[in-house]
C-alpha positions in Angstrom: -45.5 -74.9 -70.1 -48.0 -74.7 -67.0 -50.5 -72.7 -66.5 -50.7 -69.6 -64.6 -51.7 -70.1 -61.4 -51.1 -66.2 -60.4 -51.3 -62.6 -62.8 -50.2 -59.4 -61.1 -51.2 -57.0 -63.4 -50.2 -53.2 -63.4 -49.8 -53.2 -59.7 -49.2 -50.1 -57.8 -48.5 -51.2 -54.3 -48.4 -48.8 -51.5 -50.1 -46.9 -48.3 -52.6 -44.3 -48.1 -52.6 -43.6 -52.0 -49.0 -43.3 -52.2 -47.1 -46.3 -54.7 -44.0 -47.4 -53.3 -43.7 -50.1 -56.0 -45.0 -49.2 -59.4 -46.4 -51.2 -62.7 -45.4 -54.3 -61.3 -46.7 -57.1 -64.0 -45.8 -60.8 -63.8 -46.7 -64.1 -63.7 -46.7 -67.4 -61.4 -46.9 -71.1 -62.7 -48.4 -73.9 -61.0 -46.0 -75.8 -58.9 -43.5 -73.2 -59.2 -41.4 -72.2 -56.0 -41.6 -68.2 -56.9 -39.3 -65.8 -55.0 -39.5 -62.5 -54.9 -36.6 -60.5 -53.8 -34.5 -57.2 -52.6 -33.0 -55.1 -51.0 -33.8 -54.4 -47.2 -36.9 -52.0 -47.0 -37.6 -52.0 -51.7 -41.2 -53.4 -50.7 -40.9 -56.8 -50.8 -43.5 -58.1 -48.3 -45.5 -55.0 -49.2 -46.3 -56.7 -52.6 -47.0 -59.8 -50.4 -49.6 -58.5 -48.6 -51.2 -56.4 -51.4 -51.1 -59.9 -53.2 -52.8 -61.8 -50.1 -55.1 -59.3 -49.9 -54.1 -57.4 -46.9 -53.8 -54.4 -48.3 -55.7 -52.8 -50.9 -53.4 -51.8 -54.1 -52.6 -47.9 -55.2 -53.9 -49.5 -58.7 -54.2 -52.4 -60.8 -55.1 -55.9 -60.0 -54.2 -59.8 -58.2 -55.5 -62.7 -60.0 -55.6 -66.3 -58.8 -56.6 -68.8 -60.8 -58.4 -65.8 -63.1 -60.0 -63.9 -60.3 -59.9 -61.0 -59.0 -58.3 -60.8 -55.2 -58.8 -57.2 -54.6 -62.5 -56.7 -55.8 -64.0 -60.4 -54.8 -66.3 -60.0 -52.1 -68.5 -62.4 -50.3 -68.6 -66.2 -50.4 -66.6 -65.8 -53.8 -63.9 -63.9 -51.4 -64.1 -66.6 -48.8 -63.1 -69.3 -51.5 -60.5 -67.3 -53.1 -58.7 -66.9 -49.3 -59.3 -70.6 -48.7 -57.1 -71.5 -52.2 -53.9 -69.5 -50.2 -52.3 -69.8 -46.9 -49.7 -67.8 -45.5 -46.8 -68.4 -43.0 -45.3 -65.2 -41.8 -41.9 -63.8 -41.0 -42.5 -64.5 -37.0 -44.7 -66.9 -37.3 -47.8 -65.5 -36.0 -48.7 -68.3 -34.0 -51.6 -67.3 -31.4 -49.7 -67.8 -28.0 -52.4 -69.0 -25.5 -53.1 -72.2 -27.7 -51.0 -75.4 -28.7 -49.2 -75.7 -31.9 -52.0 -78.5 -32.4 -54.7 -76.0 -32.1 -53.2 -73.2 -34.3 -53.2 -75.9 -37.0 -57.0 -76.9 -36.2 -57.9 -73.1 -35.9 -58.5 -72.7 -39.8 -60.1 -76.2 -40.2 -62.9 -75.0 -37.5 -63.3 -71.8 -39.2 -63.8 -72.7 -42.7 -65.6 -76.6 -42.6 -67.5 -78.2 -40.9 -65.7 -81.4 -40.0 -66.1 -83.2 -37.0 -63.5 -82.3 -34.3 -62.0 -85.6 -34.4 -61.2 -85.2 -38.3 -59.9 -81.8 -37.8 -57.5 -82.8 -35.1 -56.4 -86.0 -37.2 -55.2 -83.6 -40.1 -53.9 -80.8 -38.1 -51.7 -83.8 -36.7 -51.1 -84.7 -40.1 -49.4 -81.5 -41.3 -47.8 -81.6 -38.2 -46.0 -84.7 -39.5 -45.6 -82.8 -42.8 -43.5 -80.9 -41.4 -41.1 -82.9 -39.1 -43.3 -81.6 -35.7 -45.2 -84.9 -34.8 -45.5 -85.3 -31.0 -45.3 -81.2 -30.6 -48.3 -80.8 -30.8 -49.3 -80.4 -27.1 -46.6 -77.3 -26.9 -47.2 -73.9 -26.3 -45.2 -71.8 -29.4 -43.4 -70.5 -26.5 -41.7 -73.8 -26.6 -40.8 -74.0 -29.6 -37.5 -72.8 -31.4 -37.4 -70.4 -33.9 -37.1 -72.6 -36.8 -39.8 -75.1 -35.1 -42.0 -72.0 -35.0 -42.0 -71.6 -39.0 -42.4 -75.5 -39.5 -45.8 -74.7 -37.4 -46.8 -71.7 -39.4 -46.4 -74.2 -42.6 -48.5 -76.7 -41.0 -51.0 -73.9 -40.3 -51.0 -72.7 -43.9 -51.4 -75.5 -45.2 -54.5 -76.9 -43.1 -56.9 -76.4 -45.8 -55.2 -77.9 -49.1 -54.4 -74.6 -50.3 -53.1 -74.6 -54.0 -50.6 -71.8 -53.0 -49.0 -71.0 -50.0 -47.2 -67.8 -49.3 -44.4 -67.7 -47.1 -42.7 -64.0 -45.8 -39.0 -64.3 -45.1 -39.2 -68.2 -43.9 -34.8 -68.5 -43.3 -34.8 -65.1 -41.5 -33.1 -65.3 -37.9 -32.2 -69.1 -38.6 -28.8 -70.5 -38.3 -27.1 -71.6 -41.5 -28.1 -75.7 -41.1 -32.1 -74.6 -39.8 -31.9 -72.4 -42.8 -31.1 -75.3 -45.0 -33.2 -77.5 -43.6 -35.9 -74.8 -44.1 -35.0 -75.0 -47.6 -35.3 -79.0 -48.5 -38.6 -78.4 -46.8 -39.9 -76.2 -48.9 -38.6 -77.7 -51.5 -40.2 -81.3 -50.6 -43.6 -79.7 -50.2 -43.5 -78.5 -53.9 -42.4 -81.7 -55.1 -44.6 -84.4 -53.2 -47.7 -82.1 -52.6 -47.5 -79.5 -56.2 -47.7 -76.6 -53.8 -47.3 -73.2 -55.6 -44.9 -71.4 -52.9 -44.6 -67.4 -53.2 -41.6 -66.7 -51.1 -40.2 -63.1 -49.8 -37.0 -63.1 -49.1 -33.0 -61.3 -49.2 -31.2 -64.7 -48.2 -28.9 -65.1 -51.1 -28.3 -69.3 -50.4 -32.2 -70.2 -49.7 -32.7 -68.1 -53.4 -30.3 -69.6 -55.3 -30.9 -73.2 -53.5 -35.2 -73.0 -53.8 -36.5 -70.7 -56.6 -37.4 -72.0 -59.7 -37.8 -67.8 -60.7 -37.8 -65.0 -59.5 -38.4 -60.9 -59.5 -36.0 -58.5 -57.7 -37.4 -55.3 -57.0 -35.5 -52.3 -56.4 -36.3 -49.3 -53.9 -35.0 -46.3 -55.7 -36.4 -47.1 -59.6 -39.6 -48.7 -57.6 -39.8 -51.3 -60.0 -39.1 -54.6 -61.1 -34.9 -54.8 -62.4 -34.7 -58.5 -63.3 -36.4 -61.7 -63.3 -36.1 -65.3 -64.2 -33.9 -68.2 -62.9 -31.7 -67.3 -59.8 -28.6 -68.7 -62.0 -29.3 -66.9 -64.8 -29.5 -63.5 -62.9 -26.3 -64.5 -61.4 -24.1 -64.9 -64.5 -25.7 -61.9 -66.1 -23.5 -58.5 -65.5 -25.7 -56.5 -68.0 -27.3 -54.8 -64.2 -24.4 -53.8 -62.0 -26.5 -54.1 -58.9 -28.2 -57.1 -59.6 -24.7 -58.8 -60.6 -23.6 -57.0 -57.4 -26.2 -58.9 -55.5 -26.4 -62.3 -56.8 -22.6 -62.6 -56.4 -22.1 -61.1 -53.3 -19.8 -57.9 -54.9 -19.8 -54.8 -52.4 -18.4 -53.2 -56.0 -21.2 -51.7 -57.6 -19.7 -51.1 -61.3 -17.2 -54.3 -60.7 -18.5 -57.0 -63.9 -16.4 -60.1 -65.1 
């Protein structure tokens, strides 16, 4: 078995003191494409944020490669953040600079490199993800599913061991979805990138995660986990049957 690359522990995740999702334990294996999924509005890129470190948890604790995300502070902080990079749902690409610098943008912040060997790998992950020659665009120019290929090549700039991505297929047509999809799934293979991936799109879950959580709004908790194929032929949770098999019936089984 490999090791555990990621331990939530106990995790209350929420705003101003207030837990949305509760006791939320569970663990993340090197290598592993990880999903974590739901519902529209159960707190899904909530727990993404509280595991990045954006938001500080209700309770309990994030650990990455044994330690602590919430209470590391300093330089050991700074080398914590520099093992993760994160793509989100938009993209988040900063709009007065090229794709090319976006990339570089991390690689000036964090090393000291000489600007010809930042630019050479920011190119590089540019070619890592099918944008070679776009460099020189704005994001403005860039299609929606072009604009998540850059985020990737942003979060990846650094070598991170784990890179989280926040609803990567939403507002993508069915083929830039899939496409999205043997990306991902390339990355993992050729480069042993952990990926932690929020998402509801039913076809990217069942076509990318090697496991999974699904989180429910109303019990605030975790209602399954494992392997997207074995949540999908197990009718023992009506809604989770309901979900993975696309059944409007709620109390409908096999």
């Amino acid at each position: 078995m490999k090791e555990t690359i990621i331990k939530v522990e106990h995790l209350y995740a929420g705003y101003h003191g207030e837990a949305i999702m509760e006791d939320l334990s569970f663990d993340i294996r090197k290598g592993e494409i990880f999903v974590i999924l739901g519902g529209s509005g159960c707190g899904k890129s909530t727990v993404l944020k509280h595991m990045i470190g954006l938001l500080p948890p209700v309770s309990g604790r994030v650990l990455i490669h044994g330690q602590d995300m919430i209470t590391a502070r300093g330089k050991k902080r700074n080398q914590l953040l520099q093992q993760i990079g994160v793509a989100f749902q938009n993209g988040a690409l900063f709009g007065s600079m090229t794709v090319l610098e976006n990339i570089m943008l991390p690689l000036k912040e964090y090393t000291r490199l000489p600007f010809d060997a930042i630019q050479t790998i920011a190119r590089a992950k540019l070619k890592l993800v099918d944008l070679t020659g776009q460099g020189d665009l704005l994001p403005d120019a860039l299609s929606g599913g072009m604009k998540k290929r850059a985020a990737i090549a942003r979060a990846m700039a650094l070598d991170p061991a784990i890179v989280f991505l926040d609803e990567p297929s939403a507002g993508l047509d069915p083929l830039t979805s899939a496409e999205m999809d043997f990306l991902i799934m390339d990355l993992a293979d050729t480069l042993g990138i952990t990926f932690v991936i929020v998402t509801h799109e039913l076809e990217s879950i069942l076509t990318i995660a090697d496991n999974t959580i699904m989180l429910e709004k109303d019990t605030k908790s975790i209602i399954a986990r494992g392997a997207p194929e074995d949540l999908k032929a197990d009718a023992s949770n009506a809604y989770v049957y309901q979900f993975f098999n696309r059944n409007p019936e709620r109390d409908k089984k096999p």
